[in-house]
N, C-alpha and C positions, 0 to 999 in steps of 0.2 A: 739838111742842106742838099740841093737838087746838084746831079752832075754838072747841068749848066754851070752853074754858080761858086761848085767847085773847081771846075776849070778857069773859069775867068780869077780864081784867089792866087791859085799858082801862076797863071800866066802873070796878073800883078805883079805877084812876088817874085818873079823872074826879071821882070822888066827893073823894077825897085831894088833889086840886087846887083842886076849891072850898071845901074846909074848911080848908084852911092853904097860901095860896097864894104862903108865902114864897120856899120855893125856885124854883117855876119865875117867879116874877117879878124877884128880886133873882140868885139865884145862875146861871141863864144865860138869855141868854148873853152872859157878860162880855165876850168878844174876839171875833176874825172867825172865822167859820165858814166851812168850808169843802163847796160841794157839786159834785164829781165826778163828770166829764159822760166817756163813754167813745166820744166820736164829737168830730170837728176841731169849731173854731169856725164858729161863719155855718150850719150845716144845721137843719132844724127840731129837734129835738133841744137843739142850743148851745140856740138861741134859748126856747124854753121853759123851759130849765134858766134862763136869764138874768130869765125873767120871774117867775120862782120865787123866785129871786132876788130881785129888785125889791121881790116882796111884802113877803117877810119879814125885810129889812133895812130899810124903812121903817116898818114897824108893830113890832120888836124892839131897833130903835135901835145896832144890831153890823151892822158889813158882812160881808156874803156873799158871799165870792168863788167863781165858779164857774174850776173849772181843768180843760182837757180833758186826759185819759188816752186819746186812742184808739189801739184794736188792738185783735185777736181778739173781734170782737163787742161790745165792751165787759167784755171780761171783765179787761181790765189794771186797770179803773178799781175795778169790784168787788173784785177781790183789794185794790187795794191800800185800800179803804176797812176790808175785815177785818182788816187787819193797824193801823189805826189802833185809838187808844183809843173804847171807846164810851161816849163824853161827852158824846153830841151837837153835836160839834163837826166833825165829816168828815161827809159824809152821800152819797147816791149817788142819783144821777138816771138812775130806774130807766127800764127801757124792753123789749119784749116779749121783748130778747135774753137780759137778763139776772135777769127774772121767770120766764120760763116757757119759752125756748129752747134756750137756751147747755148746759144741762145733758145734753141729749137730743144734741147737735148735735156735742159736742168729746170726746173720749175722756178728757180729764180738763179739766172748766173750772175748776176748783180751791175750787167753793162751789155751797154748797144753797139755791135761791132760797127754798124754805120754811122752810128752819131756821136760815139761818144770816145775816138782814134781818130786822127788825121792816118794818113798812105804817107811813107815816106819813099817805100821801093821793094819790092820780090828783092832777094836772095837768091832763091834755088827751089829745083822743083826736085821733086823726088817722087819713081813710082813704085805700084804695090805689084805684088807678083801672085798670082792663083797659082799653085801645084796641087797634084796630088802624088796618093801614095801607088808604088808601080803595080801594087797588088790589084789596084782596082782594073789596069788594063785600057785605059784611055791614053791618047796621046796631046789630045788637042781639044780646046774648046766647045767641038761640035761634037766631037764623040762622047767631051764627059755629060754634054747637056741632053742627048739622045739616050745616054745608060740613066740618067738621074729622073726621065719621064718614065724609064720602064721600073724601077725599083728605088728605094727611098733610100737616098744618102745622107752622109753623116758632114759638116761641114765647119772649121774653127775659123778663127779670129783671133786676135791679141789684142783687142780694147772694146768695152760696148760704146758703140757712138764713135770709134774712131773710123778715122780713111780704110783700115782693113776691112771693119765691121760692112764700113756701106758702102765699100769695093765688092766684097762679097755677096750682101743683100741686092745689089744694083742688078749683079752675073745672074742671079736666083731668079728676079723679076723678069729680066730682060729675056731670058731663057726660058723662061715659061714652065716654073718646075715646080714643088716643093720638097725640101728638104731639114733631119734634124738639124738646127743649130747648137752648135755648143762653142759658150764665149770663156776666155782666158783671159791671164791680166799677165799677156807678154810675149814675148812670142818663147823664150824657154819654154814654160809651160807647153804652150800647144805643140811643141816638136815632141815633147814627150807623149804623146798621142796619135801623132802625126807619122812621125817616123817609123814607127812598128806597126803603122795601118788601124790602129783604134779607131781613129776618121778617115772618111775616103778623103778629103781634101783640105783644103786650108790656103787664106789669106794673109799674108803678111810682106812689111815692106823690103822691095828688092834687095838693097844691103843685106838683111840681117838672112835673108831666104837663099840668095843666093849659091855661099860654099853649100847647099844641100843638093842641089842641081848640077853644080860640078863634078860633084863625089856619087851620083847616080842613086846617092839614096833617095830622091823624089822627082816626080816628071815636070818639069813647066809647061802650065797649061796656057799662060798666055799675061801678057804686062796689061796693066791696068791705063796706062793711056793711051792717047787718042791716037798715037803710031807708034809703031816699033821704038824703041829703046835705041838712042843710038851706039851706048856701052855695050848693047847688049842685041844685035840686029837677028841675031839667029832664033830669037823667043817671037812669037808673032803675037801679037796686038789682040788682045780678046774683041776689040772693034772693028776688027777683022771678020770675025763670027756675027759678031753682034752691032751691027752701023749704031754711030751717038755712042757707046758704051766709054765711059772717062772716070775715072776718080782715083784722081794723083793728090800728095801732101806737098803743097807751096809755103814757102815762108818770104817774111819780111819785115820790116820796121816800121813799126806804127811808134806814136806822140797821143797825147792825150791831148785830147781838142783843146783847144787856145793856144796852143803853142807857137811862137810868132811865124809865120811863112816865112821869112828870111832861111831859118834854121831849116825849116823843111827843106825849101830849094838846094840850102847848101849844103845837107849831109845826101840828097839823092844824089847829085851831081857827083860827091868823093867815093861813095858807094856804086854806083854806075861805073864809073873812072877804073877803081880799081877790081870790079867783078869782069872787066875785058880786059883783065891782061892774065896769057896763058897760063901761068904760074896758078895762077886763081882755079881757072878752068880743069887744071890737070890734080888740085887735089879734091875738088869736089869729086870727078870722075872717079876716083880712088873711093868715094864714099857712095858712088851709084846715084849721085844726082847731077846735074846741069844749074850751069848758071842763067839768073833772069833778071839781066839789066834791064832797066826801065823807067819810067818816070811814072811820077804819085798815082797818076791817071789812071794806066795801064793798071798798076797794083789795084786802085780801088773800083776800078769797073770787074779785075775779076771776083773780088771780094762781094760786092753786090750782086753777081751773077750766081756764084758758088752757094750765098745765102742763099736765096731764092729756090734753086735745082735741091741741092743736100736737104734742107728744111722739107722741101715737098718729101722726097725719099723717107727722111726720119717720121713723118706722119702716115706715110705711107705704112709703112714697113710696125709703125708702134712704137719703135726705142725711145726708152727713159734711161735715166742714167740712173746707177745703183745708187 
């Protein structure tokens, strides 16, 4: 389906929603809906997916239960939300693996993030954080990329093919350097390496990195989006260093295609509604992300953009998934 044609489905469905607003107010959602998080309970991920949650089972009056499916990137959750009916009652708590990675990354992930999910809305953007360890004696992006031309460093990750991975690979290319990689499955792991200088550096996302920056056991080198952080304004923007440099993890609520446009229009709208009010904004903040109201649109122009940019990286770069 071409963006044209996409936008003309929702505008429809907006128009046809305020002109007879029977069905999406009476006919769903009569029972509990289900949205499918493809990552354990408790990581930021769960946790947004739950807050998503909250929204739209307080202002739709049906509980929402979120249920983890994790494996393979989350691709166990996607498959299994296509193979549900599209009634708007399964829904998927999208996320950069399974918008714009997964496809590029697994030899078969078993679905088309653009064809085969409607956009319903972002959620929340969350970024990653480059440090290193104070051993190496950098303070800042330009200094670790100038030490990393004159001698070979050592650098981690917590997921192969995730946002850390091609946060990291993007600094690598864009920097003009090379360096050892060495991949983990988390970020525990890689502090166990990290923290006592095993590796000069390491990627992983701002939450989980941050008490290490506080506590001066490691330097921040600089936030993985496209400006300063605003939890966090005293870290400077590795795009700072390096113009164009971005790769943050966004999430949101995708439907499995067919799903009638009425339901689309009306769960963005309650989702949208309740991600602007402060309450919302201040426990995200708590978890090191921002909120991103918006409409289907927004969400799936960045998902086709993201496709596009990350796929070239991951072919650039070689990653497969183990």
């Amino acid at each position: 389906m071409s963006t044209t044609l996409r936008r003309r489905l929702f505008i429809t469905a907006a128009t046809a929603a305020l002109a007879a607003p029977a069905f999406a107010q009476a006919s769903w959602p009569n029972r509990p809906v289900r949205i499918l998080v493809g990552f354990p309970a408790g990581g930021t991920t769960d946790i947004l997916g739950r807050l998503a949650a909250q929204i739209l089972q307080e202002a739709l009056g049906q509980p929402f239960v979120v249920e983890n499916r994790p494996g393979a990137g989350s691709n166990i959750a996607a498959q299994a939300v296509l193979r549900s009916p599209a009634d708007g009652y399964t829904l998927l708590l999208g996320s950069p693996g399974t918008n714009a990675i997964n496809p590029h990354l697994y030899a078969n992930a078993g679905f088309d993030p653009l064809k085969d999910f409607l956009p319903i809305g972002q959620i929340a953007e969350v970024p990653n954080l480059i440090a290193a360890y104070p051993g190496v004696g950098v303070r800042d992006a330009a200094a670790l990329i100038a030490l990393a031309k004159q001698r070979t460093l050592s650098y981690g990750e917590t997921s192969i093919g995730g946002s850390t991975h091609l946060a990291a690979e993007l600094f690598r290319l864009m920097g003009g350097f090379e360096a050892t990689h060495v991949s983990y499955r988390g970020s525990a792991p890689m502090m166990t390496d990290l923290l006592p200088g095993r590796i000069d550096f390491g990627c992983d996302n701002l939450p989980s990195i941050m008490p290490h920056i506080r506590s001066g056991a490691l330097v921040a080198i600089g936030v993985t989006s496209a400006e300063r952080w605003p939890a966090n304004p005293e870290i400077p923007a590795i795009a700072e260093t390096l113009p164009g440099y971005e790769v943050t993890a966004w999430f949101g609520l995708v439907a499995p295609r067919g799903t009638p446009p009425e339901i689309i229009v009306r769960t963005n709208a309650v989702l949208r509604a309740g991600l602007e009010k402060p309450e919302i904004a201040a426990r995200m903040a708590e978890l090191g992300a921002r909120p991103l109201p918006g409409t289907p649109e927004v969400y799936q122009a960045r998902n086709e953009r993201e496709f596009v940019r990350l796929g070239d990286l991951i072919r650039r770069v070689g990653i497969r998934a183990e």
